[in-house]
Gaussian input, Z-matrix of N, CA and C with variables (Angstrom, degrees):
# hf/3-21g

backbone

0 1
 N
 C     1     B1
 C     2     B2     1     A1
 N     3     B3     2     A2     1     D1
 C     4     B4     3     A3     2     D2
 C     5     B5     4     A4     3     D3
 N     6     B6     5     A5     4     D4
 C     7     B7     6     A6     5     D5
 C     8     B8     7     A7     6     D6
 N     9     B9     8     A8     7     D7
 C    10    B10     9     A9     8     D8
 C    11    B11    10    A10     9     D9
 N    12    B12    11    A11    10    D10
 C    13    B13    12    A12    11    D11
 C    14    B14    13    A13    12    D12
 N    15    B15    14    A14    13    D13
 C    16    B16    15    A15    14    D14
 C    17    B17    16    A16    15    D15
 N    18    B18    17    A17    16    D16
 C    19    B19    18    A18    17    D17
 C    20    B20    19    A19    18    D18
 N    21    B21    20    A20    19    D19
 C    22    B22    21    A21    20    D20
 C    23    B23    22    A22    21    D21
 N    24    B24    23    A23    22    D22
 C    25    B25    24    A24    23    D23
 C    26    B26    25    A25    24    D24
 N    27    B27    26    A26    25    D25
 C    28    B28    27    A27    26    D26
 C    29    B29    28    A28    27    D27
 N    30    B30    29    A29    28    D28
 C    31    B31    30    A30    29    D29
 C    32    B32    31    A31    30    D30
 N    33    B33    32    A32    31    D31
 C    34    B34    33    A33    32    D32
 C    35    B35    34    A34    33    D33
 N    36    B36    35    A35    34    D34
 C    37    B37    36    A36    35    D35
 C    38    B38    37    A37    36    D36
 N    39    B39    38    A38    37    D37
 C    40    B40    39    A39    38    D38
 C    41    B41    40    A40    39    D39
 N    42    B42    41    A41    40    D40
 C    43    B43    42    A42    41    D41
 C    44    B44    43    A43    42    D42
 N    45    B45    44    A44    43    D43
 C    46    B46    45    A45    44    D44
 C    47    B47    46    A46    45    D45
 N    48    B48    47    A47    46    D46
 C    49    B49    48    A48    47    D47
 C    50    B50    49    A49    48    D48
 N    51    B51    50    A50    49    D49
 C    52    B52    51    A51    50    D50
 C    53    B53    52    A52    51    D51
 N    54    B54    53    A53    52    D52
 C    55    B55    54    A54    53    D53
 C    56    B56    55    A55    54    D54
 N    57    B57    56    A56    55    D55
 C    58    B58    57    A57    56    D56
 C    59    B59    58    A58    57    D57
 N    60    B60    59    A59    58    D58
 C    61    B61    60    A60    59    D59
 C    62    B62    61    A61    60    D60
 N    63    B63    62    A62    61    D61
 C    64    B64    63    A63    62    D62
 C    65    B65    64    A64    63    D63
 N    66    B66    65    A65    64    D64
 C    67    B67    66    A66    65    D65
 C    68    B68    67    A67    66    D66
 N    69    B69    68    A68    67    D67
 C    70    B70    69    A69    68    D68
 C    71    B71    70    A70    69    D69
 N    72    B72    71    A71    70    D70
 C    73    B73    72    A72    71    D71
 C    74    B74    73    A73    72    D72
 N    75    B75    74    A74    73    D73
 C    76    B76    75    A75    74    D74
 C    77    B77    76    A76    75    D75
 N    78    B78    77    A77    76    D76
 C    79    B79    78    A78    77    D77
 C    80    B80    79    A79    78    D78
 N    81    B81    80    A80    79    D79
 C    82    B82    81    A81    80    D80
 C    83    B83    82    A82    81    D81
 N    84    B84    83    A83    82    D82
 C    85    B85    84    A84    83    D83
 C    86    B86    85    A85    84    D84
 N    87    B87    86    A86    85    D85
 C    88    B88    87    A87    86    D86
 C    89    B89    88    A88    87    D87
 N    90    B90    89    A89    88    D88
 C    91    B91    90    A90    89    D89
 C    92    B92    91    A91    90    D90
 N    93    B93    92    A92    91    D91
 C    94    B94    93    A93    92    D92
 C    95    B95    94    A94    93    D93
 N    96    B96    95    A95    94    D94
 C    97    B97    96    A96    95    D95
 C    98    B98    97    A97    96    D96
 N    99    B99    98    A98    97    D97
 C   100   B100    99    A99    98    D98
 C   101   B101   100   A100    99    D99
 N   102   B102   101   A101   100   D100
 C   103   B103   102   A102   101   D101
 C   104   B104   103   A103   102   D102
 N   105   B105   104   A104   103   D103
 C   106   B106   105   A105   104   D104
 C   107   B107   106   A106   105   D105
 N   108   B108   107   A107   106   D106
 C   109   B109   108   A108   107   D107
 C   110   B110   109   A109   108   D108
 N   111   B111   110   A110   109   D109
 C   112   B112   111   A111   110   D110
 C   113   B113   112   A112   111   D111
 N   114   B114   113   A113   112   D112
 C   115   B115   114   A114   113   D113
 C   116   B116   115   A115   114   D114
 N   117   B117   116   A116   115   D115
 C   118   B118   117   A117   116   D116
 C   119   B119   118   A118   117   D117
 N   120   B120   119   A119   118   D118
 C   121   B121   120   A120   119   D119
 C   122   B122   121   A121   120   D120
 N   123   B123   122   A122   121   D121
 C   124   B124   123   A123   122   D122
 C   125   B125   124   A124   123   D123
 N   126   B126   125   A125   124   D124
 C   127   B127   126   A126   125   D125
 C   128   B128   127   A127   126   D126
 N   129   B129   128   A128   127   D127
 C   130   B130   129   A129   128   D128
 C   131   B131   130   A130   129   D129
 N   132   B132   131   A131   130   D130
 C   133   B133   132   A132   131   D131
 C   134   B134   133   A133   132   D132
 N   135   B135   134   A134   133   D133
 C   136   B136   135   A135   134   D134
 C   137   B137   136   A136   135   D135
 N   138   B138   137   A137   136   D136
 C   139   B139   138   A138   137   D137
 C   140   B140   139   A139   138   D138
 N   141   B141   140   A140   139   D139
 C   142   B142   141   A141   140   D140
 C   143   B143   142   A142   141   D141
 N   144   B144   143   A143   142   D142
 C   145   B145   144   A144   143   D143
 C   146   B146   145   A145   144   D144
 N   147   B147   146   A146   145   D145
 C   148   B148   147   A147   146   D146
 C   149   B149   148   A148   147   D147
 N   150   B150   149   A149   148   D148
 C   151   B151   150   A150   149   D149
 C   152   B152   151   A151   150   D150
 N   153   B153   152   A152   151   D151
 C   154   B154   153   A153   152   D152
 C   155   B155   154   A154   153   D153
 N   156   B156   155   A155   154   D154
 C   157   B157   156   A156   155   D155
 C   158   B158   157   A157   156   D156
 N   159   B159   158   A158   157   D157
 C   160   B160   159   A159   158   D158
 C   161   B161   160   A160   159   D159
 N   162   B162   161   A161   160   D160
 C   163   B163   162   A162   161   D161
 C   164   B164   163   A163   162   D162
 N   165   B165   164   A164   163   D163
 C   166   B166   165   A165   164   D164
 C   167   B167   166   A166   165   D165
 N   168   B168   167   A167   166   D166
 C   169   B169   168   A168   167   D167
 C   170   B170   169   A169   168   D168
 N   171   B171   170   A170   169   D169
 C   172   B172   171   A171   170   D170
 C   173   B173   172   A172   171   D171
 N   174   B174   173   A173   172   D172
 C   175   B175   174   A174   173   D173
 C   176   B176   175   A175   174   D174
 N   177   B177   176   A176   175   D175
 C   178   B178   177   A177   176   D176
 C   179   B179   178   A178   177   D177
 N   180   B180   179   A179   178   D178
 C   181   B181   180   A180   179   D179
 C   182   B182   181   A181   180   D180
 N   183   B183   182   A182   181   D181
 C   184   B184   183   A183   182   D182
 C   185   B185   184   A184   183   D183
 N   186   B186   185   A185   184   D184
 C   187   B187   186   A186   185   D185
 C   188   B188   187   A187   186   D186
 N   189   B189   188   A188   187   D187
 C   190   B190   189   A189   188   D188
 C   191   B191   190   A190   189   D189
 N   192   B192   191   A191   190   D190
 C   193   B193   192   A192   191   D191
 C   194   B194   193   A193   192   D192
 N   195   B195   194   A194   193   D193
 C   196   B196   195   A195   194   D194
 C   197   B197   196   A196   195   D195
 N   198   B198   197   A197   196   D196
 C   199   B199   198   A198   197   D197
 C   200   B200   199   A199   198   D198
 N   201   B201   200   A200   199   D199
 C   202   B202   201   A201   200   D200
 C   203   B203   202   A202   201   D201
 N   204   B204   203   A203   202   D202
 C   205   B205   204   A204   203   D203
 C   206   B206   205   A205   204   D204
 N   207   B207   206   A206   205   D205
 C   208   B208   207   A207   206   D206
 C   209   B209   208   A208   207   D207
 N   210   B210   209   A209   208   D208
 C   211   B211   210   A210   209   D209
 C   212   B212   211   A211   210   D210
 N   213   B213   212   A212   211   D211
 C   214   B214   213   A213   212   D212
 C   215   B215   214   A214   213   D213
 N   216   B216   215   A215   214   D214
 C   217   B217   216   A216   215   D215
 C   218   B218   217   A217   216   D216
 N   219   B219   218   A218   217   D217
 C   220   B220   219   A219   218   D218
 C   221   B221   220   A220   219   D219
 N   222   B222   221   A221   220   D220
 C   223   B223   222   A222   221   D221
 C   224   B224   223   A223   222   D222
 N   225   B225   224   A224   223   D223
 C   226   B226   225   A225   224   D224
 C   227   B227   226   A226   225   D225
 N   228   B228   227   A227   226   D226
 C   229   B229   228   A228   227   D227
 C   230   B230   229   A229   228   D228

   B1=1.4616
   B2=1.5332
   B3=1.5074
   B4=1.3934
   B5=1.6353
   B6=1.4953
   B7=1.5312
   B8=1.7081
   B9=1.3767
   B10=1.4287
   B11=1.4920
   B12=2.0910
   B13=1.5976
   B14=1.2150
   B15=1.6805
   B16=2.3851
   B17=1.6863
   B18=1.7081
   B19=1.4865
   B20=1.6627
   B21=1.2625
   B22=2.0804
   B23=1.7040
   B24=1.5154
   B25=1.2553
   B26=1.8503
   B27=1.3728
   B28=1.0013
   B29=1.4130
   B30=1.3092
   B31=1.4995
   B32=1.5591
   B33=1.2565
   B34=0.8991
   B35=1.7790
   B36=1.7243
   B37=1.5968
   B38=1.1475
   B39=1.3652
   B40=1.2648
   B41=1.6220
   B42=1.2004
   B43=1.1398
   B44=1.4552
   B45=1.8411
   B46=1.4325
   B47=1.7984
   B48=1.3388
   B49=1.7672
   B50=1.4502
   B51=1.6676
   B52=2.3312
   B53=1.5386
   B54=1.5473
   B55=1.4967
   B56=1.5956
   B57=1.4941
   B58=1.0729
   B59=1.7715
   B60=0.9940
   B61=1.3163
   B62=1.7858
   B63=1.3051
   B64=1.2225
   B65=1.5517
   B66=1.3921
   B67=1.5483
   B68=1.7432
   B69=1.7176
   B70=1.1904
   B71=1.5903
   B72=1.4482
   B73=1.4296
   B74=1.5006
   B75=1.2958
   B76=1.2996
   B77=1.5183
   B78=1.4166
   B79=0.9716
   B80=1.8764
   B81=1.2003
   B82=1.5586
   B83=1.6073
   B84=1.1914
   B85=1.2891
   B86=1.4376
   B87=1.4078
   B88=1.5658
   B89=1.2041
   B90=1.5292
   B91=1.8041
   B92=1.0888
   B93=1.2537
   B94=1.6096
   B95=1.6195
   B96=1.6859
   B97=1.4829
   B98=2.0964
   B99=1.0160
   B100=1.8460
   B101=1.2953
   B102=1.8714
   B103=1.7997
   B104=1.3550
   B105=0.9537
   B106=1.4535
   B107=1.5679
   B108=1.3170
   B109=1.4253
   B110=1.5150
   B111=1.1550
   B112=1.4689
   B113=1.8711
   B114=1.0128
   B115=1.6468
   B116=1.2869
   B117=1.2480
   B118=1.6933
   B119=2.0200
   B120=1.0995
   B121=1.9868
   B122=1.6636
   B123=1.1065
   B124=1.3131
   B125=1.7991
   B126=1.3673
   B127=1.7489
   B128=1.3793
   B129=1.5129
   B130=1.6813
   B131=1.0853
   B132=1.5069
   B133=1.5371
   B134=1.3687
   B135=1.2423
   B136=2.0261
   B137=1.6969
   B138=1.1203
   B139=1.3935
   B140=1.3994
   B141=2.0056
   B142=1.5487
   B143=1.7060
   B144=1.5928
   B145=0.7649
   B146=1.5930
   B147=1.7298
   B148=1.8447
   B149=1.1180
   B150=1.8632
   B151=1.5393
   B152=1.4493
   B153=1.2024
   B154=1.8939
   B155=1.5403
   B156=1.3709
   B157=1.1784
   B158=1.3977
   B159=1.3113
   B160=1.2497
   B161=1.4646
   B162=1.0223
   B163=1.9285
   B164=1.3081
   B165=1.1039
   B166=1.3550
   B167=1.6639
   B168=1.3889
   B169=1.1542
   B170=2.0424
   B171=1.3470
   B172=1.4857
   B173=1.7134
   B174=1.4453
   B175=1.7019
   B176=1.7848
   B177=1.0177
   B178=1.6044
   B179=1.3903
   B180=1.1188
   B181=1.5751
   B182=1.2871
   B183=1.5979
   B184=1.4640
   B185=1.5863
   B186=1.0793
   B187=1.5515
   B188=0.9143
   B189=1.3816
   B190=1.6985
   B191=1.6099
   B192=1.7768
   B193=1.3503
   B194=1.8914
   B195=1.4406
   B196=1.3561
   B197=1.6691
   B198=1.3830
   B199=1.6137
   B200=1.8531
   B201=1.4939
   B202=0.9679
   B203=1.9264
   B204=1.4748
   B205=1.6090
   B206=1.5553
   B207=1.0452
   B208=1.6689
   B209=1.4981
   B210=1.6480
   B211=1.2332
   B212=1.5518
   B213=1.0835
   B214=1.8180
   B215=1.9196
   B216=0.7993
   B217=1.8479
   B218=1.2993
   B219=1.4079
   B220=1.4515
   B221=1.4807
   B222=1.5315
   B223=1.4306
   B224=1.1277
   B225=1.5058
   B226=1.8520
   B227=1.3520
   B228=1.5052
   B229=0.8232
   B230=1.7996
   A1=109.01
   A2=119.36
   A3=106.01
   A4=101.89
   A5=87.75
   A6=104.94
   A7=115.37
   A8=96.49
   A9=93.36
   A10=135.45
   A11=102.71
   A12=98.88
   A13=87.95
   A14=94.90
   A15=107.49
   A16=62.99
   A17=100.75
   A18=101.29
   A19=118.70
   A20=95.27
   A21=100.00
   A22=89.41
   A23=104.72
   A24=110.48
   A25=103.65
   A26=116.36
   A27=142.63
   A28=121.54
   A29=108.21
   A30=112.06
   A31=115.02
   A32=150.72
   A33=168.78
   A34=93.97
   A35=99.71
   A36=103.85
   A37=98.28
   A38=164.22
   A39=136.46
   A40=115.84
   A41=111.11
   A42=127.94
   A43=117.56
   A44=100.14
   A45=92.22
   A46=121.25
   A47=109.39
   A48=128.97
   A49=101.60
   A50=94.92
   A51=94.18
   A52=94.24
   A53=128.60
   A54=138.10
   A55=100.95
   A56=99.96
   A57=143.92
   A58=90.40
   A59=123.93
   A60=141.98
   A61=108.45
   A62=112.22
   A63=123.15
   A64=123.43
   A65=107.49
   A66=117.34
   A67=116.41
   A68=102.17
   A69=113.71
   A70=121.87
   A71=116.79
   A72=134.40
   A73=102.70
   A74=129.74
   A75=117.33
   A76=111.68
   A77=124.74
   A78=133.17
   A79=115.46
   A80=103.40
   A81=126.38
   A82=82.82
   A83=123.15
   A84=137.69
   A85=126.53
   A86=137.73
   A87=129.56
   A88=134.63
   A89=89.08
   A90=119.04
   A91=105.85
   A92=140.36
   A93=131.92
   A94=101.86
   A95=108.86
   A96=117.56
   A97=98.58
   A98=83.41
   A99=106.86
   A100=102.80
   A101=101.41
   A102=103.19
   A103=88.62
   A104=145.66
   A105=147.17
   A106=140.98
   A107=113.19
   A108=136.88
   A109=114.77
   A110=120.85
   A111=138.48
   A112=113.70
   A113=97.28
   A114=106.34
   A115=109.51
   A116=111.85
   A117=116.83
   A118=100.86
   A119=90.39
   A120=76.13
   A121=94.97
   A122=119.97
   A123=120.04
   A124=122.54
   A125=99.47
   A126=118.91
   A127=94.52
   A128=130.36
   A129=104.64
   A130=128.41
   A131=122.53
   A132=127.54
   A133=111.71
   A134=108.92
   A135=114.52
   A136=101.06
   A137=145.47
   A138=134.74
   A139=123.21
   A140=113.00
   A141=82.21
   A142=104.64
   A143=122.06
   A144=128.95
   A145=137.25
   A146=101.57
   A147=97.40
   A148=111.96
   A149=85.25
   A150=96.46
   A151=119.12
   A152=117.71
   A153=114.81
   A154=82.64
   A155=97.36
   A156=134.26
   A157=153.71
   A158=150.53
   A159=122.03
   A160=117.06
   A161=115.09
   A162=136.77
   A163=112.57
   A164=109.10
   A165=110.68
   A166=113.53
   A167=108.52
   A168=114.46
   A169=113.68
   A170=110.45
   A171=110.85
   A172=83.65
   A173=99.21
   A174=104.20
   A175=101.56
   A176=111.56
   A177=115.20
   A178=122.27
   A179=146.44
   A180=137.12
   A181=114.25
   A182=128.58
   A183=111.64
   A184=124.98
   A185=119.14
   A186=103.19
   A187=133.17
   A188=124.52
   A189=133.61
   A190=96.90
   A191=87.37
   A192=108.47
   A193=101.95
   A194=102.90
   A195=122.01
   A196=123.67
   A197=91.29
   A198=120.48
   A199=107.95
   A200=110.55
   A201=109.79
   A202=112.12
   A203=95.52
   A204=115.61
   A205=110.33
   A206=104.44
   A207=99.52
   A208=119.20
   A209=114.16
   A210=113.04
   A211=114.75
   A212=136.50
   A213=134.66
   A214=95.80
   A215=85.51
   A216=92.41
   A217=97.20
   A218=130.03
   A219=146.62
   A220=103.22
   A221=108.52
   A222=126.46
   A223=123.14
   A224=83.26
   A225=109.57
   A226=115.06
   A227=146.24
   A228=140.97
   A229=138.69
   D1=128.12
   D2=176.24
   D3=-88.20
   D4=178.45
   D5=172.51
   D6=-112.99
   D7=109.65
   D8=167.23
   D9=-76.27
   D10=132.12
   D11=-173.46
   D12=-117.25
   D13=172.02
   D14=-178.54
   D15=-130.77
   D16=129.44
   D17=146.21
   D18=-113.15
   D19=159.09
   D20=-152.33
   D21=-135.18
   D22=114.50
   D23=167.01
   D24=-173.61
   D25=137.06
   D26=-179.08
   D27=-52.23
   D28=-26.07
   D29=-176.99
   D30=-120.99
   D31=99.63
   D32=-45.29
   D33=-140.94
   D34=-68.53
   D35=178.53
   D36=-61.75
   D37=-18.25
   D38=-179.19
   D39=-94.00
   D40=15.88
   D41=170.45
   D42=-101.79
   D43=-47.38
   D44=173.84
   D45=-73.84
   D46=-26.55
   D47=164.83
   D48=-33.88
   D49=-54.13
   D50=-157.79
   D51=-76.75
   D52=-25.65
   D53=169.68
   D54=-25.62
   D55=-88.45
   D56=-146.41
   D57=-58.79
   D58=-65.45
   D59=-160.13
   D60=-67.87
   D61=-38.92
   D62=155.89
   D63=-57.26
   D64=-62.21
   D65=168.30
   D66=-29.62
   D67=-47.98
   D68=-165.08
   D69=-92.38
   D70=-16.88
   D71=-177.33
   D72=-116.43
   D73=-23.20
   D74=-154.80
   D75=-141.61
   D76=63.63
   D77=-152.53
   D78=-80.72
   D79=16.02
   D80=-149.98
   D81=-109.50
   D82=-55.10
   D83=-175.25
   D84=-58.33
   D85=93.77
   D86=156.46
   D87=-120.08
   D88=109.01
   D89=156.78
   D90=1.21
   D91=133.17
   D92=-169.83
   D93=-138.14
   D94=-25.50
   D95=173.32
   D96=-178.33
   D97=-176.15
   D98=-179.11
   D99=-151.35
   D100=155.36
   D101=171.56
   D102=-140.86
   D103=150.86
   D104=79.34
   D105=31.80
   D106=-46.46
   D107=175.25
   D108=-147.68
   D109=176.77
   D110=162.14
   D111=-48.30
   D112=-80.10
   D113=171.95
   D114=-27.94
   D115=-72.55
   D116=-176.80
   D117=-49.45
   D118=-32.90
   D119=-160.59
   D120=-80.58
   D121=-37.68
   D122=174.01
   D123=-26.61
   D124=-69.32
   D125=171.38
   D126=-60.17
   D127=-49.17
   D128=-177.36
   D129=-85.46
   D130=-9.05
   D131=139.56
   D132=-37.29
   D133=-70.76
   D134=-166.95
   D135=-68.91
   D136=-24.55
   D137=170.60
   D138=-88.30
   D139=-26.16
   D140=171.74
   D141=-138.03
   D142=45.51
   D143=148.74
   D144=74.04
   D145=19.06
   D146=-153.31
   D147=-50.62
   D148=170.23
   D149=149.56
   D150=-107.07
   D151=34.84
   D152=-173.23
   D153=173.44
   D154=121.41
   D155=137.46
   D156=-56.13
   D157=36.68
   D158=-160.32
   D159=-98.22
   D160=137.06
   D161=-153.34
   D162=-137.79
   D163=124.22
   D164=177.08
   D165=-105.62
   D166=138.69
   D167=-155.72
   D168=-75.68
   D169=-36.05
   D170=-170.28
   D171=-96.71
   D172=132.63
   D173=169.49
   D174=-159.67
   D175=142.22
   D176=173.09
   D177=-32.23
   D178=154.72
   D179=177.72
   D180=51.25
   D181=-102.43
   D182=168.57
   D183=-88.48
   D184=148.67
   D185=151.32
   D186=-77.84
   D187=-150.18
   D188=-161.47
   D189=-70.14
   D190=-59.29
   D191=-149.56
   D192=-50.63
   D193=-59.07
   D194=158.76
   D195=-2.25
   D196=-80.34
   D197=162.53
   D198=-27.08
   D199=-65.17
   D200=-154.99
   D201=-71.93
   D202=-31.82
   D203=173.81
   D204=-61.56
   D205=-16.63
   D206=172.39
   D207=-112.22
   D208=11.30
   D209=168.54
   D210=-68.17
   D211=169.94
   D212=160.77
   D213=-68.03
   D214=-55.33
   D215=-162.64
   D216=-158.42
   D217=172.32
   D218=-167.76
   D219=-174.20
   D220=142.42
   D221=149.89
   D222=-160.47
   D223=91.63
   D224=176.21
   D225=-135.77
   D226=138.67
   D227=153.45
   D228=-66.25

């Protein structure tokens, strides 16, 4: 069974970096989506449910932390 991650980060290459690096070490793991900002990761939190997270904490408008305070509930690592 894989584990689904949403990775959430503002800057584009460090998205494709955690891609890439995952793809290649962590074959257990599938990418299920990416955002750009908070907002965007929000709706792809609530539609596809991970199990792993990775979020980056400084982002335009909200941060991470932000993000997470406005979920209902979460259980993802």
């Amino acid at each position: 069974m894989k584990i689904k991650a949403v990775l959430i980060d503002d800057e584009v290459n460090n998205l494709d970096n955690l891609n890439l690096l995952l793809d290649r070490n962590c074959p257990e793991v599938e990418i299920v989506a990416t955002a750009l900002n908070a907002e965007q990761c929000r709706s792809i939190i609530l539609q596809y449910q991970p199990d792993l997270v990775f979020l980056d904490i400084q982002m335009p408008d909200k941060n991470g932390f932000d993000l997470l305070r406005s979920l209902p509930e979460y259980d993802f690592d």
